[in-house]
C-alpha positions in Angstrom: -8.6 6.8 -5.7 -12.1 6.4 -4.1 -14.1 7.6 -1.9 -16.3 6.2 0.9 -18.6 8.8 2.8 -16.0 11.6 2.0 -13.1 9.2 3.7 -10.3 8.6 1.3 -9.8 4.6 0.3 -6.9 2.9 -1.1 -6.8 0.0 -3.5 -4.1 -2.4 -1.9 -1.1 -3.8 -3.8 -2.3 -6.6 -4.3 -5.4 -5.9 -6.5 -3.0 -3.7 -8.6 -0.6 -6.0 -9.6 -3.2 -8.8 -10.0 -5.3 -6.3 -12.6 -2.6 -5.1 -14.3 -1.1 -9.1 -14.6 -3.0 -9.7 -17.8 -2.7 -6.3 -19.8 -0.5 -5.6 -22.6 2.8 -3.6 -22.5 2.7 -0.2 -22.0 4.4 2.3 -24.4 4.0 5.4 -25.7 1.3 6.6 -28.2 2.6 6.8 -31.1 1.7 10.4 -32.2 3.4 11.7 -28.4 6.7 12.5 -28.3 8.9 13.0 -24.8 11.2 15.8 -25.1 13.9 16.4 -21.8 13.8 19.1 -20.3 16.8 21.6 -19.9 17.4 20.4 -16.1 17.6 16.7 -17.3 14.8 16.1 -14.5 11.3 17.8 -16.2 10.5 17.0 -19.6 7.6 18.0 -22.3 5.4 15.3 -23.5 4.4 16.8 -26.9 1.0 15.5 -29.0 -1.5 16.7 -31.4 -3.5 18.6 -28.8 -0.3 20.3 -27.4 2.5 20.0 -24.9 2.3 19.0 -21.3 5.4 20.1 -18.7 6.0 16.9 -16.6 7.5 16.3 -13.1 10.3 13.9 -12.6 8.2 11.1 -11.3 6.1 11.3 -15.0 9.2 11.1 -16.7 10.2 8.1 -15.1 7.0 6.4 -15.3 6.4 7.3 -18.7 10.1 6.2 -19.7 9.1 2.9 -18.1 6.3 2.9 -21.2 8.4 1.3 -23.7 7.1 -1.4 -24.8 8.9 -4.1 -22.9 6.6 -3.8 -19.5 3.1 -4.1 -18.5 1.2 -2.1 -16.1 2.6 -4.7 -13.1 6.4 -4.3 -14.3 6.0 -0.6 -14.4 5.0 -0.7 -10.9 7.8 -3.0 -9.5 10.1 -1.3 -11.4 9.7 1.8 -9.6 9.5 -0.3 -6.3 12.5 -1.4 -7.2 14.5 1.2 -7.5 12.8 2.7 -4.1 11.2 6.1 -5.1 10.0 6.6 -1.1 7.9 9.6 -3.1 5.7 7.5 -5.3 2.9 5.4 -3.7 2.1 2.4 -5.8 -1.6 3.4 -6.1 -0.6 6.9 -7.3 1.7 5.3 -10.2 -1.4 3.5 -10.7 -3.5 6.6 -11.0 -1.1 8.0 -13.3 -1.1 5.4 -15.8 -4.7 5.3 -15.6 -5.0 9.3 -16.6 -2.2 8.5 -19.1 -4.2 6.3 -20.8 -7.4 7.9 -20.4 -5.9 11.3 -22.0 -4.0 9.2 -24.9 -0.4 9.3 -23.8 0.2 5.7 -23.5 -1.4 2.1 -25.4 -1.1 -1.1 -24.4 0.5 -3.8 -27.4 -1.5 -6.6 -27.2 -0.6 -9.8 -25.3 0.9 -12.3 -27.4 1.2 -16.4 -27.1 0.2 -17.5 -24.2 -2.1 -20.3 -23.8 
């Protein structure tokens, strides 16, 4: 999220979905592991540098990281299935940080002209 003169600014729709339009799917990394919690909501993401206890909105993002979606489909997945809580810039946030700290890759785009 950024910041103008201590003001909070949001990137709109719009310029998420048209970034994300040309990345690769998003899937796990393959040295993390997602582990369900005991409550079926929370989970554990596990990896080399240790475990992370994750809400129910980072499971569901991060179970949208299988390899069949880019960043865009991840998004309008969770539109879809109208999670009032989650603000399309914060999904996009997370994936960022996700990336960032190693959770999730991107496969690379194939065909295409």
């Amino acid at each position: 999220m950024a910041t103008d003169r201590g003001r909070r600014t949001h990137r709109s729709k719009q310029r998420i979905y048209a970034r994300a339009s040309s990345q690769g799917k998003l899937r796990l990394a393959a040295e993390m592991q997602l582990k369900d919690g005991k409550d079926g909501e929370s989970a554990v993401l596990i990896g080399p540098a240790g475990s992370v206890q994750l809400n129910s909105s980072a499971v569901e993002i991060l179970r949208l990281c299988d390899g069949s979606r880019n960043r865009a489909e991840v998004v309008a997945e969770l539109v879809r299935r109208s999670r009032p809580q989650l603000k399309v810039s914060d999904v996009g946030e997370f994936l960022d940080a996700a990336r960032a700290g190693g959770w999730i890759d991107e496969a690379e785009a194939t065909g295409g002209p």
